[in-house]
C-alpha positions in Angstrom: 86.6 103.4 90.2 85.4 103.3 93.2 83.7 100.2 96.1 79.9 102.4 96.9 77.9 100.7 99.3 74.1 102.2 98.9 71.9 101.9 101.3 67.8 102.7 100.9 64.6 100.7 101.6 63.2 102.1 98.6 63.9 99.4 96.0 63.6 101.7 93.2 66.0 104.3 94.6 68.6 101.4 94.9 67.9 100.4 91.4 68.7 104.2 89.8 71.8 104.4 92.6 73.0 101.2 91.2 72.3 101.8 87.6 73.9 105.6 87.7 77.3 104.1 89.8 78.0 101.4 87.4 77.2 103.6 84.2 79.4 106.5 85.9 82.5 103.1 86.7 81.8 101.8 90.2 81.7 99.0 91.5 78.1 99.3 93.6 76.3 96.9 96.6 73.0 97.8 97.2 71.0 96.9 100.5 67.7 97.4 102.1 68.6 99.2 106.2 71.3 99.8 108.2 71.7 96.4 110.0 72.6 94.8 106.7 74.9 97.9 105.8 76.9 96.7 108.3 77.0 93.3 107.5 78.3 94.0 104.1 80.9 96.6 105.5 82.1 93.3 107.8 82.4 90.9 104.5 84.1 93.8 102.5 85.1 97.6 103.4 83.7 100.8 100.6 85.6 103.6 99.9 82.0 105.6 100.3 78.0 105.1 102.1 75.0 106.9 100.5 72.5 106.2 102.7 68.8 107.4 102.8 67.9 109.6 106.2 64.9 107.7 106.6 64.0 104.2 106.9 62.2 101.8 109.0 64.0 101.2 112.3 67.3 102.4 112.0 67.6 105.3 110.2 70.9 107.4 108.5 71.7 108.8 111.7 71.8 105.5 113.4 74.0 104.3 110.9 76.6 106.9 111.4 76.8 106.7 115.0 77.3 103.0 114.3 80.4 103.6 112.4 81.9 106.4 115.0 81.8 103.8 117.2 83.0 101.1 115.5 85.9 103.5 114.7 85.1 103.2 110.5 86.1 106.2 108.9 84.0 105.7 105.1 82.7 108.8 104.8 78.7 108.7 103.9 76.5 110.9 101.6 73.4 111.2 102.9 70.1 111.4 101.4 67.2 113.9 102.5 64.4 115.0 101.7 64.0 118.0 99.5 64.3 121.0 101.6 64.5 119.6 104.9 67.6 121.9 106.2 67.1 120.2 109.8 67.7 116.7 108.4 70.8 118.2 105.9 71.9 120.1 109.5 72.2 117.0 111.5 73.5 114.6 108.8 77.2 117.0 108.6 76.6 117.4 112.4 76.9 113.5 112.9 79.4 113.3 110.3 78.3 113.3 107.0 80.6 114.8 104.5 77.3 115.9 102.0 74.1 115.5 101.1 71.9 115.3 98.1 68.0 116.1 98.3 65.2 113.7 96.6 64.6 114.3 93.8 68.2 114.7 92.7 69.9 114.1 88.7 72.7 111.9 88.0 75.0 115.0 87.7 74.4 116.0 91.0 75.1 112.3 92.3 78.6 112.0 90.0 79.3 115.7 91.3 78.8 114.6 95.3 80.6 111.4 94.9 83.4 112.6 93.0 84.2 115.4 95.4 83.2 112.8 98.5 85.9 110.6 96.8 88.2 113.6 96.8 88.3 114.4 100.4 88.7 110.6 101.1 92.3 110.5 98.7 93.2 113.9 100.5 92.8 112.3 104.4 94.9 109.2 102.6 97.5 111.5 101.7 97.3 113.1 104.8 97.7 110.2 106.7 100.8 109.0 104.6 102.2 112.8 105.2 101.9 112.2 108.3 103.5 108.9 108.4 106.7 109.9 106.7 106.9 112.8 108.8 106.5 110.4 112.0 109.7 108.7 110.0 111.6 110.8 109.1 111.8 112.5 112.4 115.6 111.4 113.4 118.2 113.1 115.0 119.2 114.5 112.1 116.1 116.4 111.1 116.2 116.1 107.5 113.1 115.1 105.6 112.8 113.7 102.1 111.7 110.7 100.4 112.9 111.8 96.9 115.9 110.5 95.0 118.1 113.8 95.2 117.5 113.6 99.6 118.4 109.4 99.3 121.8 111.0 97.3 122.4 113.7 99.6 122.0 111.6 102.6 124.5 109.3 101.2 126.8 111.6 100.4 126.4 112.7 104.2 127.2 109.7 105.7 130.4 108.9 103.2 131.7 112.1 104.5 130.9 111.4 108.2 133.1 108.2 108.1 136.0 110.1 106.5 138.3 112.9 108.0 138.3 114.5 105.1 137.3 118.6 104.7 133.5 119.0 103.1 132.6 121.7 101.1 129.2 122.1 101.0 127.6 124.0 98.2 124.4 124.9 97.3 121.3 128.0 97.4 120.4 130.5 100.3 118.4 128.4 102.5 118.5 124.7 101.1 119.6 123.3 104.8 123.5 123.7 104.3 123.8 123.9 108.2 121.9 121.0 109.1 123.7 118.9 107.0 126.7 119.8 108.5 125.2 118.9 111.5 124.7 116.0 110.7 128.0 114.8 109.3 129.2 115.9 112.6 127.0 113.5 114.5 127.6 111.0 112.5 131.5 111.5 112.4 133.9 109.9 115.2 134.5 113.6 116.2 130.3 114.0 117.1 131.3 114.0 121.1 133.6 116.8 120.7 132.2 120.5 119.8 130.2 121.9 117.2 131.7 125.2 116.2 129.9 127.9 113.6 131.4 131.0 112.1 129.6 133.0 109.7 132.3 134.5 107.2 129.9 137.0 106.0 128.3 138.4 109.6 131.6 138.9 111.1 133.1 142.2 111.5 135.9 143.5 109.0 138.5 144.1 111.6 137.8 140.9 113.7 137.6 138.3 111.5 141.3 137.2 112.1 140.1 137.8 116.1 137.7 135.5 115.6 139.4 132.3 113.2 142.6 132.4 115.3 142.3 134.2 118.9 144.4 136.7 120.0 146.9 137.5 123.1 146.5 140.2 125.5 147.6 143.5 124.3 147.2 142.6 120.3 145.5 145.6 119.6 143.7 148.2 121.4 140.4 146.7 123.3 142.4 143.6 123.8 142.5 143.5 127.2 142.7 139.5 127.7 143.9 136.9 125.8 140.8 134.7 123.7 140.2 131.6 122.1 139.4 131.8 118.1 137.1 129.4 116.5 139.8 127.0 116.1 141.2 126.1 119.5 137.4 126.4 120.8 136.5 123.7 118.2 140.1 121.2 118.7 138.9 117.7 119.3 135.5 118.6 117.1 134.1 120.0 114.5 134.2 123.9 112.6 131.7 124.9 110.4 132.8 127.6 108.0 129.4 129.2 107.1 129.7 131.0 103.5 133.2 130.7 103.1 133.4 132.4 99.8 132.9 135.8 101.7 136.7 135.5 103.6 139.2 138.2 102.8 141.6 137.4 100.2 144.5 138.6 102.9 143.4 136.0 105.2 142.7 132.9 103.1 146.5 132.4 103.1 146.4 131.7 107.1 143.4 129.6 106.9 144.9 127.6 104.0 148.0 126.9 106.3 145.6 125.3 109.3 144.0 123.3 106.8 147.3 122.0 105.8 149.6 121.9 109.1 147.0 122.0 111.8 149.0 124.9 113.5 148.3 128.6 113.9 149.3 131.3 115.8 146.9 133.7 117.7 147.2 137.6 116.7 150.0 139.3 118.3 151.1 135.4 119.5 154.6 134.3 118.6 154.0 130.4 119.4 152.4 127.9 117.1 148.7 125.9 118.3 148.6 122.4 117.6 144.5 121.8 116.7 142.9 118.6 115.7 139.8 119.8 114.2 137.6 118.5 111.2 136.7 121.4 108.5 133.4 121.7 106.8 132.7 124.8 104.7 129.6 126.0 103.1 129.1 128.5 100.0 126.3 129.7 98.3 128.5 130.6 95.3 130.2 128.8 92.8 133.7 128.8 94.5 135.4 126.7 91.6 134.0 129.9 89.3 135.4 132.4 91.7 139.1 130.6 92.0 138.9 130.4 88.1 138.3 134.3 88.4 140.9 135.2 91.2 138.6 136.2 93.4 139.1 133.0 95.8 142.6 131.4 96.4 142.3 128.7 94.3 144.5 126.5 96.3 142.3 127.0 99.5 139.5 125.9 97.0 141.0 122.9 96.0 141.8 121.8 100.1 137.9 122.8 101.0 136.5 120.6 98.3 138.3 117.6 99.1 134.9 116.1 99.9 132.3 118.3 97.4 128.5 117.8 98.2 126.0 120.1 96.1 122.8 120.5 98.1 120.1 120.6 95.5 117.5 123.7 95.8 113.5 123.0 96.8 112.4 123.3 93.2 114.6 120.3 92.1 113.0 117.9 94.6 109.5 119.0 94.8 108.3 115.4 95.8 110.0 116.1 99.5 107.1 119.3 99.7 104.4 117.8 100.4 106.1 115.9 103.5 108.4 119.0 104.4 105.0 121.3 104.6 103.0 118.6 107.0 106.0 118.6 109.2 106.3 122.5 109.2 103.2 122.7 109.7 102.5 120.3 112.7 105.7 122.5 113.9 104.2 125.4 113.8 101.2 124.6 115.0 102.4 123.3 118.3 104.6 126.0 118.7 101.7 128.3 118.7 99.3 126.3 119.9 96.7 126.2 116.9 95.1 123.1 115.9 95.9 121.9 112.4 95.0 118.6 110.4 96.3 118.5 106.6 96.8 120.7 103.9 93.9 120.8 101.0 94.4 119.2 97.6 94.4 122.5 96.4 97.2 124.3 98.6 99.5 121.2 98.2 99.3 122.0 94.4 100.3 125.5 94.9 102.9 124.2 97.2 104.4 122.2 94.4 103.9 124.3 91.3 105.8 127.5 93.1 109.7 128.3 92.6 110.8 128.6 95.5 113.8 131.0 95.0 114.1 131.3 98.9 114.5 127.1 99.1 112.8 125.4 102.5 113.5 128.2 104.7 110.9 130.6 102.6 108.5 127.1 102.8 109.2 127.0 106.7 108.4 130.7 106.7 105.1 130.3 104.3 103.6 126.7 105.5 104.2 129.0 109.5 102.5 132.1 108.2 99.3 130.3 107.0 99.0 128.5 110.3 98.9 131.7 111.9 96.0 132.8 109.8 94.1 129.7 109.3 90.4 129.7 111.0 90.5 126.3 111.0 92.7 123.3 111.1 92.9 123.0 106.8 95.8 124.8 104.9 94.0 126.2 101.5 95.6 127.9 98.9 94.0 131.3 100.0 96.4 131.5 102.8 99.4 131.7 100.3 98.7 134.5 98.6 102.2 135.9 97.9 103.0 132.8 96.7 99.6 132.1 94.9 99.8 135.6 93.1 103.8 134.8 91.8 102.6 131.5 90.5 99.8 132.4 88.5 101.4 135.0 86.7 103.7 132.6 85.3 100.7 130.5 83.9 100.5 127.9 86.1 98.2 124.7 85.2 98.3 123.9 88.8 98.3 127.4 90.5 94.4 127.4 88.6 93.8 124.1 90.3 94.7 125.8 93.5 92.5 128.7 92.9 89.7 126.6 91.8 90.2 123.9 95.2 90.0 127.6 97.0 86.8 128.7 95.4 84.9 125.5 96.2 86.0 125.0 99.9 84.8 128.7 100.3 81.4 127.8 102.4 83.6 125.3 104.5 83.6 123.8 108.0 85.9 126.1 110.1 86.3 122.4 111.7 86.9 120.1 109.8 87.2 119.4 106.0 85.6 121.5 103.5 82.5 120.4 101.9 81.2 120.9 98.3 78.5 122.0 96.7 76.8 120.2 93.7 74.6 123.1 91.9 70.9 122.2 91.1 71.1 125.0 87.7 72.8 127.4 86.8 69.4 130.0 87.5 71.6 132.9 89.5 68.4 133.1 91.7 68.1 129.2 92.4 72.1 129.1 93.1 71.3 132.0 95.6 68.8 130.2 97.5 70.8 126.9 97.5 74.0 128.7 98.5 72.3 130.5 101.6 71.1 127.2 102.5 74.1 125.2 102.5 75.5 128.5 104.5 72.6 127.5 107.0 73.6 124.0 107.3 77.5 124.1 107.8 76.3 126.9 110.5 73.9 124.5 112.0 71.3 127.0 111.3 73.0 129.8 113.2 72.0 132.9 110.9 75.0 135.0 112.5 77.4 132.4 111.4 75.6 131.7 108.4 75.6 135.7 107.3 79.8 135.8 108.1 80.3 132.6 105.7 78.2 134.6 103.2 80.3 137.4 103.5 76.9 139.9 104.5 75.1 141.0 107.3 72.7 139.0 109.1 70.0 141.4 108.5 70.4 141.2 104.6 70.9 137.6 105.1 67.3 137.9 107.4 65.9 140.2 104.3 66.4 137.1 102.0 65.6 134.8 103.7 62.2 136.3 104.5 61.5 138.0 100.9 62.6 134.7 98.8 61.8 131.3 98.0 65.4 130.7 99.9 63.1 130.6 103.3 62.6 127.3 104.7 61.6 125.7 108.1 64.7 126.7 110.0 66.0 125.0 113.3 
């Protein structure tokens, strides 16, 4: 249900406005012109205005100037007259997010109002998108509002107030760096270095090089003496990125600096004293892998002194819709497009998908459709990888997505999309009304109109001059 405000000097339109809302479960106030429109938006706000184009004194397009300047954001319907394309034209110039023409049946009214209702609970989600993105924007740059993001965050901060080594496990991509990040900067060791080594990217013969350092003259190429990881990161922190990938010859040396704080460089014969705080991440089950003999299980065992899973993107699918906005407003600035929200329809798609790559494949998708939006709307046609995966699993809300897609296909390039409520199903009579919705949203450019219609302006001029879709143009 929804609070309609109608307004129409014509007492017998108000009466079938009235009588169609209440039958179709709104709550409906009816007035007579524009001055007490306002007046009745003062005592008590609608969610949505159908107002009549013309009417003694101030007319529709008074009354939506009015509310641009008064800053009021209900969206109005506005009713024209039955083929007048210049009225239709500068009703969604001035703001209007439709428009029905007189005469016009109570289908078409519950379609318009329905889908006008629609865009008005998508900018409300937008608008608490971008709220909790505004929110959740700390230092520590992870977003989520969801249960399994309130555990992980607590599990964070425990860990931060302890000394104790972290083992972080979890999926390719689910943000296992950044939360090491952030025990760091919340730990009493966040003023002293950050430290990464990826165990997997590093060369075969240099990984001991890298852990541990090594004196001049250890080998051939070693022409000065270097620092390892851990002397680099004494006083702070060393992030062990995919420890499971460490050679079995060297896990007994790493297991000793873990338990004495001491090592000795490569070709050195003294022992280093390091104060350093351990945090190691796998994206494998290391407790399988010790069980297996393919990890030392007593390194295991003094990694996961402090275990934290890191749940993967399809277990918390409540955090997409906010991780998507934020993406998106990141991407956007970064490449200086304009963007707004993302439709009803792409933030089903969002939500219905896998995700087998986590939040780094969402980072990589929301950035991608930026780049090929035309406008500042995310729909589901600019997933279609993603779209294409998803429906051929069968997805309920994949077809949702497709269906959002198809009607938001003759949409503002500007601004949101806008719907079309079809007169009959007569392929002819859909043709003519399609072409002149196309002429509106283009505000009667027949250049743009033709690229929106897919065709050239000269089939589109052919039409237009051998059908009943002509009309008196602007």
């Amino acid at each position: 249900m929804a609070k309609i405000l109608c307004v129409d000097d014509d007492a017998a339109i108000r009466d079938v406005l009235v009588r169609a809302l209440v039958r179709l479960g709104h709550e409906v106030r009816a007035v007579e012109g524009v001055v007490p429109a306002l007046q009745a938006l003062d005592a008590e706000p609608a969610n949505l205005i159908i107002t009549d184009w013309s009417m003694p004194g101030l007319d529709g397009l008074d009354l939506l100037q009015v509310l641009a300047e008064r800053g009021d954001q209900t969206l109005v319907v506005m009713l024209t007259a039955f083929g007048s394309i210049e009225h239709a034209v500068a009703a969604i110039q001035a703001g209007a997010i439709n428009y029905l023409t007189k005469p016009f049946s109570i289908g078409q009214l519950d379609t318009a109002v329905a889908q006008a209702l629609e865009v008005a609970r998508q900018r409300m989600q937008t608008a608490v998108l971008r709220e909790g993105a505004a929110q959740s924007s700390d230092v520590h740059g992870i977003v989520g509002e969801g249960r399994a993001v309130r555990q992980l965050l607590g599990a964070v901060a425990a860990a931060a107030s302890s000394r104790a080594t972290v083992l972080l496990q979890g999926e390719s991509g689910t943000g296992k760096e950044l939360l090491a990040r952030a025990i760091h900067r919340q730990s009493a060791e966040h003023a002293g270095p950050f430290i990464q080594v990826n165990c997997a990217a590093m060369p075969e013969g240099l990984i001991e090089s890298t852990l541990f350092g090594h004196e001049r003259g250890a080998f051939t190429g070693a022409h000065k003496r270097m620092l390892g990881a851990f002397e680099r990161a004494d006083g702070g922190t060393l992030l062990l990125d995919e420890v499971s990938e460490m050679r079995l010859d060297l896990q007994p040396k790493l297991l000793r600096v873990l338990q004495e704080r001491e090592f000795e460089r490569v070709g050195g014969t003294h022992p280093i004293k390091v104060n350093v705080r351990v945090i190691a991440t796998s994206n494998r089950d290391l407790a399988a892998q010790a069980s297996q003999g393919t990890f030392r299980e007593d390194l295991f065992y003094r990694l996961s002194v402090f275990p934290i899973h890191v749940p993967p993107l399809r277990d918390r699918r409540e955090d997409i819709p906010l991780l998507a906005y934020r993406f998106a407003v990141r991407a956007a600035a970064r490449s200086g497009r304009r963007f707004e929200a993302l439709s009803a329809g792409a933030l089903d798609l969002l939500r219905a998908y896998q995700w087998p790559g986590n939040v780094r494949e969402l980072e990589h998708a929301i950035e991608r459709a930026v780049l090929l939006a035309n406008g500042p709307m995310l729909e589901p046609h600019l997933f279609p990888g993603i779209r294409a995966r998803t429906t051929t699993h069968g997805s309920a809300a994949a077809a949702r997505a497709a269906g959002a897609d198809a009607r938001a296909g003759l949409g503002s390039p500007d601004g949101p999309p806008f719907y079309l409520p079809l007169a009959s199903l007569d392929l002819a009579a859909v043709e003519r009304q399609v072409i002149d919705h196309a002429l509106i949203l283009s505000g009667g450019n027949r250049s743009q109109a033709a690229d929106r219609l897919g065709i050239d302006v000269r089939t589109l001029r052919r039409k237009l001059n051998t059908g009943s879709a002509e009309r008196d143009l602007p």
